[in-house]
N, CA, C and O of each residue as an XYZ file, in Angstrom:
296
protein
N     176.159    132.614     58.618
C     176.421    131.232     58.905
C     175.357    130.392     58.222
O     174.224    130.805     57.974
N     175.814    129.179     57.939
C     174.904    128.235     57.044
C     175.390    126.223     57.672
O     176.476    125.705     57.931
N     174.510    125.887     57.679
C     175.089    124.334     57.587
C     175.148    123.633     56.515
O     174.310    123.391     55.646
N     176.086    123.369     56.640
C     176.346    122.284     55.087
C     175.643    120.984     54.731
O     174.460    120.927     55.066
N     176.165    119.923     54.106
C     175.200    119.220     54.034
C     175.684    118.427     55.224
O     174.914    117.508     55.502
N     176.769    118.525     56.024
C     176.930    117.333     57.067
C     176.499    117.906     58.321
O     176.584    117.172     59.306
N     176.086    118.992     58.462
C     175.045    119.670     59.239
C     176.272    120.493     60.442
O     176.151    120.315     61.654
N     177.458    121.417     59.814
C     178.265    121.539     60.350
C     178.239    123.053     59.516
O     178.042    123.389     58.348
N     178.526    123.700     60.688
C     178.109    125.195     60.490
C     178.940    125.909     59.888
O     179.939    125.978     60.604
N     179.114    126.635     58.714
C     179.794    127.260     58.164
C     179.785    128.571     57.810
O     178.673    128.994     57.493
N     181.112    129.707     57.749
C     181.010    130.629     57.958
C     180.997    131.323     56.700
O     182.038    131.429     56.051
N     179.742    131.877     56.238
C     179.642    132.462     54.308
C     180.580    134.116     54.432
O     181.491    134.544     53.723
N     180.016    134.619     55.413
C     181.207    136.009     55.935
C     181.111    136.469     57.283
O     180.564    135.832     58.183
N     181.768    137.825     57.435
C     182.214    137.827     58.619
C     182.333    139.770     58.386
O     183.045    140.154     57.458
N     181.894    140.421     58.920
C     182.183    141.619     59.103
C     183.265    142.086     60.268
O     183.163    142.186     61.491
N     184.430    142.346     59.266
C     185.609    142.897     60.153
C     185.545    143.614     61.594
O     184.716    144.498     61.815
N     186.331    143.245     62.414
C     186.022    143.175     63.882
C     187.072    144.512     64.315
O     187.427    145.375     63.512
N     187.448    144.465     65.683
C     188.462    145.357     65.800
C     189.837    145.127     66.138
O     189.943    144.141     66.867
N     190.843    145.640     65.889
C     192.013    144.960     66.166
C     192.225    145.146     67.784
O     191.701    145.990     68.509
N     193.510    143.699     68.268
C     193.437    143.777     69.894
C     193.923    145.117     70.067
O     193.486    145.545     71.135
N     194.670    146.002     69.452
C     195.052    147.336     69.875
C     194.042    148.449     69.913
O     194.225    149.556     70.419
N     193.037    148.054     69.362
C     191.551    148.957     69.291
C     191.278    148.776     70.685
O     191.287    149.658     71.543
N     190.943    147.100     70.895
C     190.293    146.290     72.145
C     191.218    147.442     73.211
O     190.581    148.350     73.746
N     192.478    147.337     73.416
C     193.380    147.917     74.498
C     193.053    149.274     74.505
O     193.464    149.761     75.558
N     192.472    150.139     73.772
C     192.653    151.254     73.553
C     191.059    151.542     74.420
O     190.904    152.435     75.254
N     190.058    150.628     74.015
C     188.438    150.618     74.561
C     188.759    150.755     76.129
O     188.075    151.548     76.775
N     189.913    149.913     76.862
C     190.127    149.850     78.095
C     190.973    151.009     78.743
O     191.388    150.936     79.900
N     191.173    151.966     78.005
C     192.200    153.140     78.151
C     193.354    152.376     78.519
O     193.672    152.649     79.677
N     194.295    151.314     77.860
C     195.396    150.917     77.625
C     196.222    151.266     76.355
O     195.560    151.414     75.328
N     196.885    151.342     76.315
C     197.574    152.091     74.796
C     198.637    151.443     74.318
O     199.692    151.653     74.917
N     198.656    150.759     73.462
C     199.317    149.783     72.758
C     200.716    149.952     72.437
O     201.586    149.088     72.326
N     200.798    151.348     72.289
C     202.604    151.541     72.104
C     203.099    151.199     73.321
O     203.869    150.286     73.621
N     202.710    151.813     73.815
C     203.246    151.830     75.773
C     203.359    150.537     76.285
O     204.256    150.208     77.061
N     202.227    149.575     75.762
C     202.414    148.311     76.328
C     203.792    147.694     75.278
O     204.796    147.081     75.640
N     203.463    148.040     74.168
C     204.877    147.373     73.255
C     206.170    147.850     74.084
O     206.932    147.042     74.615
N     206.345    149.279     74.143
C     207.753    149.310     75.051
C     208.382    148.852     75.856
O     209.537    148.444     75.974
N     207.117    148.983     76.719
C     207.114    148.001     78.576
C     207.909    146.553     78.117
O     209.099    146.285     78.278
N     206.616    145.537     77.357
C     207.126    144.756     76.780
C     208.596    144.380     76.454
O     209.368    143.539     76.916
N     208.722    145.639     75.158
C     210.370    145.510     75.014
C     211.507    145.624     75.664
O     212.575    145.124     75.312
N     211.297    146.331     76.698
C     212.490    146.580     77.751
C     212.123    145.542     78.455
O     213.082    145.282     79.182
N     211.241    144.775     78.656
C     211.281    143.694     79.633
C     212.248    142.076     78.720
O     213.111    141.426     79.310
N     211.803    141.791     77.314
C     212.163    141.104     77.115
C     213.850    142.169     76.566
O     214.564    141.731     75.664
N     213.971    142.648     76.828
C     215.428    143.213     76.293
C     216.216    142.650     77.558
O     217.301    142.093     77.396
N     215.571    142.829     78.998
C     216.315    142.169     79.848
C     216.795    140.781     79.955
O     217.951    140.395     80.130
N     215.621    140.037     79.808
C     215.404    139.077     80.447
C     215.347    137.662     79.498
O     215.282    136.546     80.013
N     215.388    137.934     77.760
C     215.183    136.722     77.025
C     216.655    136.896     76.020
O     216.660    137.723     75.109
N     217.634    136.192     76.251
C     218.320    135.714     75.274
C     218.042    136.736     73.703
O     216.992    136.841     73.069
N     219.620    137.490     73.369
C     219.543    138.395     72.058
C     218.865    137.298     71.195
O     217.726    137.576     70.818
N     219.436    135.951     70.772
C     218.959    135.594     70.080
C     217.495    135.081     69.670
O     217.383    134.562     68.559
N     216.494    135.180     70.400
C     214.976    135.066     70.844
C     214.386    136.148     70.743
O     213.159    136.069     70.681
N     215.109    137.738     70.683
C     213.780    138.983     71.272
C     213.601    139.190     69.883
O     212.498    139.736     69.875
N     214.032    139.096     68.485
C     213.241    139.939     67.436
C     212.033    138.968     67.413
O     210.884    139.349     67.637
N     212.368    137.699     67.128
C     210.919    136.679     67.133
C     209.887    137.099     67.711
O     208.922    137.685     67.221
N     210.118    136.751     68.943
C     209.286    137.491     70.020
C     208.576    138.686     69.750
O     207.370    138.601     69.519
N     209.309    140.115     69.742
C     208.832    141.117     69.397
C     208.205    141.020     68.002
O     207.918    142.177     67.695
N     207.985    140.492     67.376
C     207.831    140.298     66.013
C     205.902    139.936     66.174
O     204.843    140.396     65.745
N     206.538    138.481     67.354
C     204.906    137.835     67.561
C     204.095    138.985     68.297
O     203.159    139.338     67.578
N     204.129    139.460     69.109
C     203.642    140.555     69.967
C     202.861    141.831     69.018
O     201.747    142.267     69.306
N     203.437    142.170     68.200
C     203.017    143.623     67.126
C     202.394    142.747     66.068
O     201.574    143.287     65.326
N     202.653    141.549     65.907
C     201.477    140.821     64.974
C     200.101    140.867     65.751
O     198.997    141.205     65.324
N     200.479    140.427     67.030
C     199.020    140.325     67.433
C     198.135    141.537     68.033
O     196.976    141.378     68.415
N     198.667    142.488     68.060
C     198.404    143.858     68.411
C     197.728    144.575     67.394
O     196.928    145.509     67.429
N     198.417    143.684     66.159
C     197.774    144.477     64.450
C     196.330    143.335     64.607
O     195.193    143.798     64.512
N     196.506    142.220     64.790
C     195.450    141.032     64.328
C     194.390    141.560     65.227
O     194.557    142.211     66.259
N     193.142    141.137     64.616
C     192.088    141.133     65.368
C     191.882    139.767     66.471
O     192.307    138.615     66.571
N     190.755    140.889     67.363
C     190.946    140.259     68.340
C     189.507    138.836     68.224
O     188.930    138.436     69.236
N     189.328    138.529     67.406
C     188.325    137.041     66.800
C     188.393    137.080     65.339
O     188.855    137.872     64.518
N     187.744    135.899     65.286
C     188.180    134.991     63.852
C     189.161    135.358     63.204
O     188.983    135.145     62.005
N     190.390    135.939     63.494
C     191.761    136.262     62.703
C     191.650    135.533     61.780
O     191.716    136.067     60.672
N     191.428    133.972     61.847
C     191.501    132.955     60.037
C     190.989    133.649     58.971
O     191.507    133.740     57.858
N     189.840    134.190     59.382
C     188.980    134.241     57.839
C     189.129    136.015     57.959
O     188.375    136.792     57.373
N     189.933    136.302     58.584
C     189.998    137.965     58.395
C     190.244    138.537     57.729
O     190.231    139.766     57.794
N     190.648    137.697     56.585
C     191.546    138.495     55.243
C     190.146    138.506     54.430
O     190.141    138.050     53.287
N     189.545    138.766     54.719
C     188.289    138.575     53.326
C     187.947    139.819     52.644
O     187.136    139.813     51.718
């Protein structure tokens, strides 16, 4: 981290973190299992036309880390 010249902190890098499915896994939770649960729940309960979205957002964020996702691609 560095401040710029308007004295506003900026981030030069970032050493890759762990993904939230790592995080779930630290807690002895297991990420497939929660995806299933998940899926049979919204298989019930949300409109066909809504669950791929849905499921879609869910396994994105399971892959994404669990902080600074923005600058994670570095």
């Amino acid at each position: 981290m560095r401040l710029d010249e308007q004295g506003k902190a900026r981030i030069e890098s970032a050493i890759a973190g762990d993904t939230v499915a790592d995080v779930l896994r630290y807690v002895n939770q297991d990420a497939l299992s929660f995806m299933r649960t998940y899926e049979e729940l919204v298989n019930r309960h949300i409109d066909e036309s809504e669950r791929a979205a849905i499921l879609e957002e869910l396994q994105a964020g399971l892959k994404g880390y669990s902080y600074l996702e923005a600058i994670a691609q570095f």
